[in-house]
N, C-alpha and C positions, 0 to 999 in steps of 0.2 A: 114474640122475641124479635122478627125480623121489622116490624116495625118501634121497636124499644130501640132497636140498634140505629137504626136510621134516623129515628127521631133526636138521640144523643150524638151521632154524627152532625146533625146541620147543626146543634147546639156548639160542639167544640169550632165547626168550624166558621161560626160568626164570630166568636169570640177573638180566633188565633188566627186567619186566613187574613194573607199578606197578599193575595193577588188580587183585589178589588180592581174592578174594572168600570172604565170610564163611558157612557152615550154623554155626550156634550151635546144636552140642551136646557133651556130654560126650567124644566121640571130637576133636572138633576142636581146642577151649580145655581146653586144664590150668591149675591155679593149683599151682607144684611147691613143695611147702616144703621148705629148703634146713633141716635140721635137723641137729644135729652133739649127739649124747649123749655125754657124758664116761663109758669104764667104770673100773675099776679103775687104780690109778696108773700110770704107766710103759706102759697096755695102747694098744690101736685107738683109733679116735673113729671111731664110726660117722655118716657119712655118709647118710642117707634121699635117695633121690633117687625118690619115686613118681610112676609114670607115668598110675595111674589111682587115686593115694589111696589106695592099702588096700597101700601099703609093700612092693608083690611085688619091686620092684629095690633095692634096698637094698646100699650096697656101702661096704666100707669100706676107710678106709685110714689110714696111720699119721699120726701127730700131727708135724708140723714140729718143731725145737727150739723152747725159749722164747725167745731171742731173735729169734725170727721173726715175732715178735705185730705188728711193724708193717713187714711185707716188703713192700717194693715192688720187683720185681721189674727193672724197666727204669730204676728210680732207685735202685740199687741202691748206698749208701755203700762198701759193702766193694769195689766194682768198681772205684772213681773211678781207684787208682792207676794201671790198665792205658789212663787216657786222657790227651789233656793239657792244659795248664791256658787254655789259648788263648783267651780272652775264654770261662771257664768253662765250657767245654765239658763236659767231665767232667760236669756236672752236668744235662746236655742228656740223651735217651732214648738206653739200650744196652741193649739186650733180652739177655740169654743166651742164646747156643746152646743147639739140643735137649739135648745131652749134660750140661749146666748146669743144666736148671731142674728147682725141686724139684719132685715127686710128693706131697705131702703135703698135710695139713689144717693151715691156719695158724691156732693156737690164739688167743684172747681177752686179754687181759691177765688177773692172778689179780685176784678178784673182778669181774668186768665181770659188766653187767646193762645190759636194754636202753633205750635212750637215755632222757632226758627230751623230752617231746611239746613239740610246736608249739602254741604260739608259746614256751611257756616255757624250751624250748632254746635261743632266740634270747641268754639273757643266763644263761643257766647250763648244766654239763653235772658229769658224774658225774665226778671226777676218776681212778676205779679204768677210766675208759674210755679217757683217754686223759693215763697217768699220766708228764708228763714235766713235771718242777720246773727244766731250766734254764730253760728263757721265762720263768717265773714270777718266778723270784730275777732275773733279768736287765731284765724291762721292769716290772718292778712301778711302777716309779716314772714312768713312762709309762702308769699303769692300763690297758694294754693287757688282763688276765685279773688276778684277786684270789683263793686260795686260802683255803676257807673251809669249813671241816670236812673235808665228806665229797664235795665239790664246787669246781669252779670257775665262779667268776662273772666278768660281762663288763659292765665299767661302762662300755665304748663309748671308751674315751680312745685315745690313738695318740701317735705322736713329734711329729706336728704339728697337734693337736687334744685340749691337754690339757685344754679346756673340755668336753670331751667329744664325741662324734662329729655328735651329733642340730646342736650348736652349728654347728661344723663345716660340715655339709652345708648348714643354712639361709644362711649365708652364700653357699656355692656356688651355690645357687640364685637368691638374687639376683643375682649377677653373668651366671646363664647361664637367661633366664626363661621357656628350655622345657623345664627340668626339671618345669617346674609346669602342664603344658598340654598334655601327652604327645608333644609333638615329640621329647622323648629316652627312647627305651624300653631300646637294648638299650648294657651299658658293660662295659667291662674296665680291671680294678685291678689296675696291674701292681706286685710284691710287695706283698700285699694284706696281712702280718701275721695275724689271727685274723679277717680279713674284716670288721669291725667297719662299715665305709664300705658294703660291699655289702649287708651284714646292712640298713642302717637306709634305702635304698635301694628295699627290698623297699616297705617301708608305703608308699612314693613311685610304685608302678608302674614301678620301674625295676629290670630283670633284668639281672645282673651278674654275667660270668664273672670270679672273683677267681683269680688266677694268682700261683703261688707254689713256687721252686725246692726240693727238698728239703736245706735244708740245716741250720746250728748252730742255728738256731732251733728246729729239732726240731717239727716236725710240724705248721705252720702250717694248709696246706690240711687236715690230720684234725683241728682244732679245728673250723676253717669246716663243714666236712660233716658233726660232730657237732651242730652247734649249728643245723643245719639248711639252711643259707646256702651258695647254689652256689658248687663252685670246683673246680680242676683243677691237677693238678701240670704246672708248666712254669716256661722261663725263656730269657727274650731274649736267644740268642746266640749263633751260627750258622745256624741251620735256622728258618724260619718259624714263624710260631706256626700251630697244626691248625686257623685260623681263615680263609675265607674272605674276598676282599678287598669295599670298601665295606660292613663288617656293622655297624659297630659308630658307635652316634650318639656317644660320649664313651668317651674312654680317661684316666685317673687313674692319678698317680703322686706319694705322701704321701713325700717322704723315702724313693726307694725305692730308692736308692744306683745307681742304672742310670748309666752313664758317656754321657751322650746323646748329647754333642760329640765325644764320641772316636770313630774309625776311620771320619773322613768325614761322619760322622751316621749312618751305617748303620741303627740300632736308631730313630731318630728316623723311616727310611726305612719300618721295619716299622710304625710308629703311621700311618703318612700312608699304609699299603696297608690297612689294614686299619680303617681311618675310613672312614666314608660320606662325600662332598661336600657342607659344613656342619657335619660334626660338629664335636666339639668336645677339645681335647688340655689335659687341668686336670693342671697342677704346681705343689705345693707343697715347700717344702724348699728351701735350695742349689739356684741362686743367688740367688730368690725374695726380696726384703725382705733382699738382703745388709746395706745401709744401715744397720738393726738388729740383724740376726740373726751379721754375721758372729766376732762375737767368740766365739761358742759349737761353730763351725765348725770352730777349729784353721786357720784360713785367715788370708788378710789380704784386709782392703777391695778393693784393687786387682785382686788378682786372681779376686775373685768377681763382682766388676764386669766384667772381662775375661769372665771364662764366664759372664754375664750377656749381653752384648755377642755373643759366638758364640753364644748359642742364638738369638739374635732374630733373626739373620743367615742363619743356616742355615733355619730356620723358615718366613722369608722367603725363600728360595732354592727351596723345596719346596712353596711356594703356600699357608702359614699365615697368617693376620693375627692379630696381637694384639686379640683380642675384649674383654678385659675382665682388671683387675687390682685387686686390693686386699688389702691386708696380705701376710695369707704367702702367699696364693693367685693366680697369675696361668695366665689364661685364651686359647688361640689356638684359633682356629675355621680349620677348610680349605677352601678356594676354591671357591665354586659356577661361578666364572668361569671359563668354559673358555676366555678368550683368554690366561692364566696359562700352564695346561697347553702349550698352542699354542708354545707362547715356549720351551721347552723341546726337545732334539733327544738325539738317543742321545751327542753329544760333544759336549755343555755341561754346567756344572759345577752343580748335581748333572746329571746325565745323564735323559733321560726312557727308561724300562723299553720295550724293543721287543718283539714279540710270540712271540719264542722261546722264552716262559716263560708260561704260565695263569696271569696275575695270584690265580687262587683256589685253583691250585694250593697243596698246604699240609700234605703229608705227607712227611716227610722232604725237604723242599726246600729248598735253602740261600741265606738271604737271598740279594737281590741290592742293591751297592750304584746305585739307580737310583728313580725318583720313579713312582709305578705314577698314570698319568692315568685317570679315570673314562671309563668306557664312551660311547660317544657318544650313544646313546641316552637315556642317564638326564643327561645333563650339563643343569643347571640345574632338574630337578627332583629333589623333596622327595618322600619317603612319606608316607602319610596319617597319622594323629596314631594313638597309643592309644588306644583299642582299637582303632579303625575298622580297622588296616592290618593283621591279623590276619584278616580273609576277603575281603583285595583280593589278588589274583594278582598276584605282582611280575612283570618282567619277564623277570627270572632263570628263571623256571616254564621256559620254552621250553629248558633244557639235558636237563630230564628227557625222555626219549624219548616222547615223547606227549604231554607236558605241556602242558598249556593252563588258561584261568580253569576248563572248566567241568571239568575232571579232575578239580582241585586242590578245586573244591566238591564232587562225587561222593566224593573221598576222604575228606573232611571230618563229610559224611554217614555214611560208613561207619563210620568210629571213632565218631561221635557213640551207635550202634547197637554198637559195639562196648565201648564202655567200660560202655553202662548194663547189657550184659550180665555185663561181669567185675565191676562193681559188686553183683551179682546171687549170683554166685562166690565174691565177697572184700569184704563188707562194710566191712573195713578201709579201702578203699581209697576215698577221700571223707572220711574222719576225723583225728584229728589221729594216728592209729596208723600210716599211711605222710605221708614228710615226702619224703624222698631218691628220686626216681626216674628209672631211667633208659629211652629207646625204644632197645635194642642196634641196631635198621635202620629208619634210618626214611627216605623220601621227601620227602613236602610238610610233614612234624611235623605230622600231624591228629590223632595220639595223644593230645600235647600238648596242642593247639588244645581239644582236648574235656575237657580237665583242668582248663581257664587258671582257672575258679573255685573248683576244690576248693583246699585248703591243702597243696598240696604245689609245687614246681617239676621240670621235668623236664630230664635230660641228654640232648640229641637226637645223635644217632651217626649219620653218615653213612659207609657203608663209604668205606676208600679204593681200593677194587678197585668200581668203575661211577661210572655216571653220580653229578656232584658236586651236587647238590640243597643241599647244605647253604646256601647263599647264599639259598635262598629259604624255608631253617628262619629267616633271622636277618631277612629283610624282613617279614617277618611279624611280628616281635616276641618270637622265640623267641632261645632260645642251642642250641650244641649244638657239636661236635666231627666232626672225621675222626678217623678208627681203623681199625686193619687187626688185625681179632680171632684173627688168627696172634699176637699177641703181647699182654700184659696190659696193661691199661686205666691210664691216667695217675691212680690214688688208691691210697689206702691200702687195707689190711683193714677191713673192715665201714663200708661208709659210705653204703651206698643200703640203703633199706625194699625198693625192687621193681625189678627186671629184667623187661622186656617184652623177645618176641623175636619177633617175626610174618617169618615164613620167614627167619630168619638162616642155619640150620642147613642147610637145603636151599640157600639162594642160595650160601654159603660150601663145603657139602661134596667139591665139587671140588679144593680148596685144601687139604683137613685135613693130608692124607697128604704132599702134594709141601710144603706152606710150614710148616705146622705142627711134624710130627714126621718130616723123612724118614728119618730111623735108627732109626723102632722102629715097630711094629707096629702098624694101622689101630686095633686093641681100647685101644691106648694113648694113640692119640691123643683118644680121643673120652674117655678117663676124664680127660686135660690138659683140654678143655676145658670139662669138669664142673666140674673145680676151679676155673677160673678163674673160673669165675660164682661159685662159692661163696666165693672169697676176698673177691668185691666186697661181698658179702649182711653187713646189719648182725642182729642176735640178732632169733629167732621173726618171721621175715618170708618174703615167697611172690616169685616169678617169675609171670609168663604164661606 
């Protein structure tokens, strides 16, 4: 018994143990460069995968077709038909069976070359990187991207900012005046287009996951992540977004065609779980300024006025107020009043969310239509402003097994001592030569925390197999995602400079064989998930 007991102790606690401790040396930290050499035509692409730098693993394997160059595996277009069209599902995550995914190197586009640097990618990117001309011919006239030799540029404009973006958000700020004071750090832009709102965001201190379905617009979110500017493939409708709930201080939506009033409010349900208490919900577009705007709608007055009229109603029914309006932009803020919430029961119209469901749950979980009320705890309080809220322990800490203020500073410490080491490693990494980074397992995001100055932003991953920390990657002023690395990551090919993986591989190893690949051989599975880090990696860049 006393060693059944002990032996189930070192099991839970490789699993769940957040205090992994650092010897910095050579045997410990890798920096692996994910390398792919082209040989002769039609041949291999070899793969380098060194485990101590001098190339002794080295493994190769065949080259994907060409129309592979921008495979997304669980958004995968050729799939759509096998699903149905059901408030767009189809275009929601469907992973392939083992027997389905390819074993390959997902080659480059012809001519590709490695990005332009930061901040300069911010308003241009190489067009042979991400070479798709219908955007281009289709929103040109919306200066959404401009085609310009050997490159695309990014004059910031959009469907409803064709003064341009910078114009745009200065307005937004005056009607919401904690954009300017750090009371709003973290936001999501739902169909974000080439991210241009989040892009100009950035100079603002404000971090913003720009969300955007894979669809005719061709490859929205791989402009955003070429051009440096966070964003993730996804789309409101059916299953939750991989976002924990109260993360988010301002959620935006420019004309972003989302049906908001239809099926209930539903999708309106998902902005009101995943807002903080105070945040803020900015639309612009239909029915916004119908008064003026609707002749250009294909609508009539009346009835944009009508779906003007339901959204303020429903809004109102969900514990919005109308914070603030002007021109094509109007502004509702969510109730810090918990006697709102209160007024609400599981059979009232909308309905209040009962506790059969982890409001932060957010991996494959399928909306609910229901109003998620803030925790009682945080009800009527605010996070501390930007920066400060960044080494304040939120209350969320307490889900991580141990987790308390002084862990979350111990952790904090640690990556502080661990990053100047891989800085030490990979020179690169502080410069404008990594921009795209992702933590594949992180805890409290102290990885992050100790980057927040260099010029890069980070993707923080919370698995979705343990404890869900991710809630106190986003009180902190971080962004970041649930994933379950059985399956590929919501982007494109080549869109992160660096992959960190601190114990991913030992915490997940249990899972390779049974979730991973069960029909083929353990040597197989671990060469899947070679690949799959290598599919993320952009040109001449390293891993931890």
């Amino acid at each position: 018994m006393l060693l059944l007991l002990c032996g189930f102790s070192f099991y839970l606690g490789g699993i769940y143990s957040t205090g992994r401790t650092f010897t910095f040396s050579s045997t410990t930290t890798s920096i692996i460069p994910i390398v792919s050499t082209a040989k002769q035509e039609g041949s291999a692409i070899a793969l380098a995968i060194a485990r101590n730098g001098n190339g002794d693993d080295e493994v190769e394997f065949s080259e994907c077709p060409a129309d592979y160059q921008d495979y997304t595996p669980c958004t995968d277009p050729k799939r759509w038909r096998r699903y149905g069209n059901y408030r767009l599902s189809f275009m929601e995550r469907h992973c392939p069976p083992p027997p389905e995914r390819a074993v390959c190197l997902v080659p480059p586009p012809r001519g590709y070359k490695p990005p332009i640097r930061w901040p300069k990618s911010k308003h241009q990117c190489w067009y042979r990187n991400v070479p798709y001309d219908w955007i281009n011919s289709q929103k040109s006239n919306q200066h959404w991207l401009r085609k310009d030799g050997d490159r695309f540029t990014f004059p910031g404009g959009g469907t409803m900012f064709p003064n341009g973006v910078g114009a745009y958000v200065d307005l937004m700020a005056d009607l919401i005046p904690g954009m300017k004071d750090g009371s709003v750090r973290t936001a999501l832009d739902t169909g974000c287009g080439v991210a241009s709102w989040g892009g100009d965001l950035l100079a603002r201190n404000i971090l913003t996951v720009s969300l955007a379905p894979r669809d005719n617009h061709e490859a929205q979110v791989q402009f955003a992540l070429e051009r440096g500017i966070p964003a993730i493939l996804g789309i409101i409708s059916t299953q939750r977004l991989p976002i924990p709930s109260a993360s988010m201080d301002m959620a935006h939506c420019s004309r972003c065609l989302i049906p908001w009033t239809e099926f209930g409010g539903l999708y309106l349900m998902e902005i009101q779980r995943v807002l903080r208490p105070g945040g803020f919900w900015v639309l612009s577009g239909p029915p916004i300024n119908y008064e003026n705007r609707w002749h250009g709608w294909n609508t009539t007055v009346e009835a944009q006025k009508a779906d003007f009229d339901r959204l303020k109603k429903m809004l109102a029914s969900m514990c919005f107020r109308l914070y603030n309006k002007k021109g094509d932009i109007a502004v509702w803020q969510k109730s810090l009043d918990a006697g709102c919430y209160d007024k609400l029961t599981p059979v009232t119209t909308p309905a209040k969310c009962d506790d059969s469901v982890d409001a932060d749950a957010a991996w494959y979980v399928p909306m609910r239509s229901c109003v998620t009320a803030p925790s009682p705890k945080s009800r009527g309080k605010a996070l501390p402003k930007w920066p400060q809220r960044l080494g304040v322990a939120p209350e969320r800490v307490s889900v991580v097994p141990g987790g308390s203020g002084s862990a979350m500073k111990h952790d904090d410490g640690k990556w502080k001592a661990a990053v100047k080491h891989y800085k030490a490693l990979l020179p690169a990494l502080g410069s404008d030569k990594v921009r795209n980074v992702m933590d594949m397992s992180t805890v409290y995001g102290g990885f992050a925390a100790s980057l927040v100055k260099d010029p890069v932003w980070v993707m923080n991953v919370v698995s979705s197999y343990g404890p869900n920390s991710l809630g106190v990657v986003y009180d902190r002023g971080l962004i970041g995602t649930n994933h379950d690395w059985c399956e590929a990551f919501s982007t494109y090919p080549r869109t992160y400079d660096l992959l960190h993986a601190d114990g991913l591989f030992a915490a997940e190893s249990h899972r390779y064989v049974m979730c991973c690949c069960p029909h083929i051989q353990q040597g197989r599975s671990q060469v899947a998930n070679r690949l799959s880090l290598a599919l993320q990696m952009r040109d001449e860049v390293c891993a931890c």
